[in-house]
Each structure stands twice: as structure tokens, then as C-alpha cells.
C-alpha distance (Angstrom), angle and dihedral (degrees) to the residues before:
residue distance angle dihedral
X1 . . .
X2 4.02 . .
X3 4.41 109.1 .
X4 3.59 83.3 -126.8
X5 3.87 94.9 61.4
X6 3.98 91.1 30.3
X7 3.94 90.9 55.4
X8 4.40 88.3 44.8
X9 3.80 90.4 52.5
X10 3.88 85.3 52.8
X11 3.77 87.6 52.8
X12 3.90 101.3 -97.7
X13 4.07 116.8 115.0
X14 3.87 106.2 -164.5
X15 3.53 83.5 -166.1
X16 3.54 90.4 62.2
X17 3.92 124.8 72.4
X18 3.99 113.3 -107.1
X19 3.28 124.3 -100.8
X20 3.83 91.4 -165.0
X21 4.01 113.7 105.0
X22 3.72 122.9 -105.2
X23 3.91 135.4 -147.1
X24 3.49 125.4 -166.6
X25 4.07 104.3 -127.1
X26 3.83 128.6 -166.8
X27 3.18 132.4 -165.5
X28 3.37 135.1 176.9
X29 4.21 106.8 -168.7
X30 3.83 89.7 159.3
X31 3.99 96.6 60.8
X32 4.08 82.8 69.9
X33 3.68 116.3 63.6
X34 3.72 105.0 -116.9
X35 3.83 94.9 -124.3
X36 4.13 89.2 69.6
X37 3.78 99.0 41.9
X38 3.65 112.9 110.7
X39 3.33 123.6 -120.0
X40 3.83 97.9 -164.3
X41 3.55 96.9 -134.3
X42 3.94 112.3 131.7
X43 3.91 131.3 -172.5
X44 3.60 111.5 -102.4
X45 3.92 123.8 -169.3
X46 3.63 85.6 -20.0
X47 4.02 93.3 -50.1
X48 3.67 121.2 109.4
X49 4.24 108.9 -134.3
X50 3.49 143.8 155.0
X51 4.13 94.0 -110.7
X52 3.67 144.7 -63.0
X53 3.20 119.8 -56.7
X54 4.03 118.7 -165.7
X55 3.48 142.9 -173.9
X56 3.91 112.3 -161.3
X57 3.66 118.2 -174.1
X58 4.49 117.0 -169.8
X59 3.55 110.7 -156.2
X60 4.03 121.3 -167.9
X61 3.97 85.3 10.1
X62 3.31 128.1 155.7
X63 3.96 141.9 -138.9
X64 3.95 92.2 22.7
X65 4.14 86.0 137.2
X66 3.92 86.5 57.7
X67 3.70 104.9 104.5
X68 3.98 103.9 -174.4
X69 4.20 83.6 44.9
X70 3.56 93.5 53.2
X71 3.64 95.6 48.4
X72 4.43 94.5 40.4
X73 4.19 79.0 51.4
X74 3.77 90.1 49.5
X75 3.83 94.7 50.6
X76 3.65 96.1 41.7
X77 4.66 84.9 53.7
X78 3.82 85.4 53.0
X79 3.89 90.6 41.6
X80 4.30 98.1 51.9
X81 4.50 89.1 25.6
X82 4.42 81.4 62.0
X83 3.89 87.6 -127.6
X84 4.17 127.5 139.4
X85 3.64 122.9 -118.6
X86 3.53 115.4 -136.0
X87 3.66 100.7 171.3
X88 3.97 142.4 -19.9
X89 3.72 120.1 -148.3
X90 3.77 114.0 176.8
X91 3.76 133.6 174.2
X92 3.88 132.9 -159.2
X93 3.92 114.3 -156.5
X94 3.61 106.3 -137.6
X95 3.28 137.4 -107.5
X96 3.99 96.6 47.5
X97 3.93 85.1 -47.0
X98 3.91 135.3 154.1
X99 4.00 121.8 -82.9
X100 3.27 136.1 -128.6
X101 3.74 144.8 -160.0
X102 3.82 159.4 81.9
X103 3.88 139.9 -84.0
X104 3.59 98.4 -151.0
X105 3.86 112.3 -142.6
X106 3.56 130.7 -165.3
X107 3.57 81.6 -133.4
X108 3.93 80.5 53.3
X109 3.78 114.3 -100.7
X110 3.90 167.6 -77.0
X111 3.74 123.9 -108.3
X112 3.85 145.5 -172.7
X113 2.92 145.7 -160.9
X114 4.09 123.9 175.0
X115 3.77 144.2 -157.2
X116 3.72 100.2 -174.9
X117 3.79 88.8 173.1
X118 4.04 92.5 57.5
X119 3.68 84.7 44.4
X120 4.53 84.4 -118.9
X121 3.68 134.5 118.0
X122 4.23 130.2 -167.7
X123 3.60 113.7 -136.6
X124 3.61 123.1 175.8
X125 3.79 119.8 -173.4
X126 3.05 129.5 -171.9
X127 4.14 139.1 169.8
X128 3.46 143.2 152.0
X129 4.00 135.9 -151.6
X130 3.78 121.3 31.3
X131 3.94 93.2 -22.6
X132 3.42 121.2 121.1
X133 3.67 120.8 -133.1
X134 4.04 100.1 167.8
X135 3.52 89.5 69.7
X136 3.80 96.3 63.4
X137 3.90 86.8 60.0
X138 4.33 92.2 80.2
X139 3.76 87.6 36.6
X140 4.33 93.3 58.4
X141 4.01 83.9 41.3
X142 3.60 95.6 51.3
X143 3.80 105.2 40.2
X144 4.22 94.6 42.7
X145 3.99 84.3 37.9
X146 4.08 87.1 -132.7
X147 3.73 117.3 -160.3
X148 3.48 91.8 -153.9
X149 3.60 133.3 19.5
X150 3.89 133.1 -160.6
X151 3.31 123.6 -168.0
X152 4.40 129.3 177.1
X153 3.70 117.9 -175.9
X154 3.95 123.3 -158.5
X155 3.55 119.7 -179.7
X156 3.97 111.2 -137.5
X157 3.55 125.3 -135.7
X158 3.81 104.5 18.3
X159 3.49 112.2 177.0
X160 3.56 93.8 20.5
């Protein structure tokens, strides 16, 4: 199967001209001598990584069809983990349906995925540097009021 026709059964036409929004980005990597750029990486429990990466499943939770809580709980994890929002894109799957999405970080992001009819919601959460992932774990608890929480941590780019 051809990209072209494997990216048109997924519902993107190269053919056809995006509907996506564009920003013009410069960046100018050179100006900075490349033994002082950051690489973001940081040493955690003793292993050096690109970031946190977790997977944060609610059980028995509540409000996970709520679109404009999902999203105010999504800014305030990015707000107390120290991240940057770039951009939120939610969706609500209608009639009285689950949402998805992603708050896309510059750290990298925060996404959902809910069951409102199980009462469970997918998050995923990842972010590298200084950010703080871990503390978005009481924040998901707290605003879905979870009866159970699971939560599995890999740290990305070991060895790197």
C-alpha cells in the first residue's frame, strides 16, 4: 500500500490542501554554541532520561464526558507539573460519549482518552526537562474523584 493512499484511508488527502493551522517558526540553533545548548535531559533516581513518561488510569471516576472540566483539569496539570501549553485539542463523542485529546507541551504532552460509561479514562503524560509530571497524578484523582488510581512510569531515553 502507497503512503499516499495509506494516509487517505486514515482520512488525510495529500492531494487536498490542509485544513490544519500553520505557524511560521524560527529558530536560530546556530546563534548558541552547541556546547551550551540544553539538551533537556535530567537525572532521575540516579538514571539520566529524556523525561517522565506516565500512564494514569481513573477507575470509578466521574465527569470524564465533561469537556470544559477535562480541559480546566488539563491546564491546571500543566500549571502545578511547571510545563508550557502549546495547544489543547479536545473532542467529545456524541451522543453523551467519551472525549478525547491532547494538551500539547513543549515538554511534549498530556492525553485522554475516556469511557464515561465504564466510569474510566486513559491518560498518558508525558514531559521532559525540569517539569513535573508526578504531580498531575493527585490532580486527575481529585478532579474525576477516582476510586482507584493506576499509575506506570517509564523513563524515556535511558542510555541516551
Amino acid at each position: 500500500m502507497s503512503t499516499s493512499n495509506a494516509l487517505f484511508q486514515l482520512g488525510m488527502d495529500l492531494d487536498a490542501p490542509s485544513t490544519a493551522q500553520t505557524e511560521e517558526l524560527s529558530l536560530n540553533v546556530a546563534a548558541v554554541p552547541q556546547s551550551e545548548q540544553a539538551d533537556h535531559f535530567i537525572v532521575k533516581n540516579g538514571v539520566r532520561c529524556a523525561g517522565t513518561h506516565l500512564i494514569i488510569d481513573l477507575h470509578d471516576a466521574d465527569r470524564l464526558d465533561d469537556l470544559e472540566h477535562i480541559e480546566q483539569t488539563m491546564l491546571e496539570c500543566v500549571e502545578k507539573a511547571g510545563a508550557t501549553l502549546l495547544h489543547i485539542h479536545l473532542h467529545h463523542f456524541q451522543p453523551e460519549g467519551g472525549v478525547t485529546g491532547v494538551a500539547v507541551l513543549a515538554e511534549s504532552h498530556i492525553s485522554i482518552h475516556s469511557w464515561p460509561e465504564n466510569r474510566y479514562a486513559a491518560f498518558d503524560v508525558f514531559m521532559c526537562g525540569d517539569a513535573k509530571p508526578e504531580l498531575c497524578v493527585d490532580i486527575l484523582r481529585n478532579a474525576f474523584s477516582a476510586g482507584r488510581v493506576v499509575v506506570g512510569e517509564h523513563l524515556r531515553g535511558r542510555g541516551a
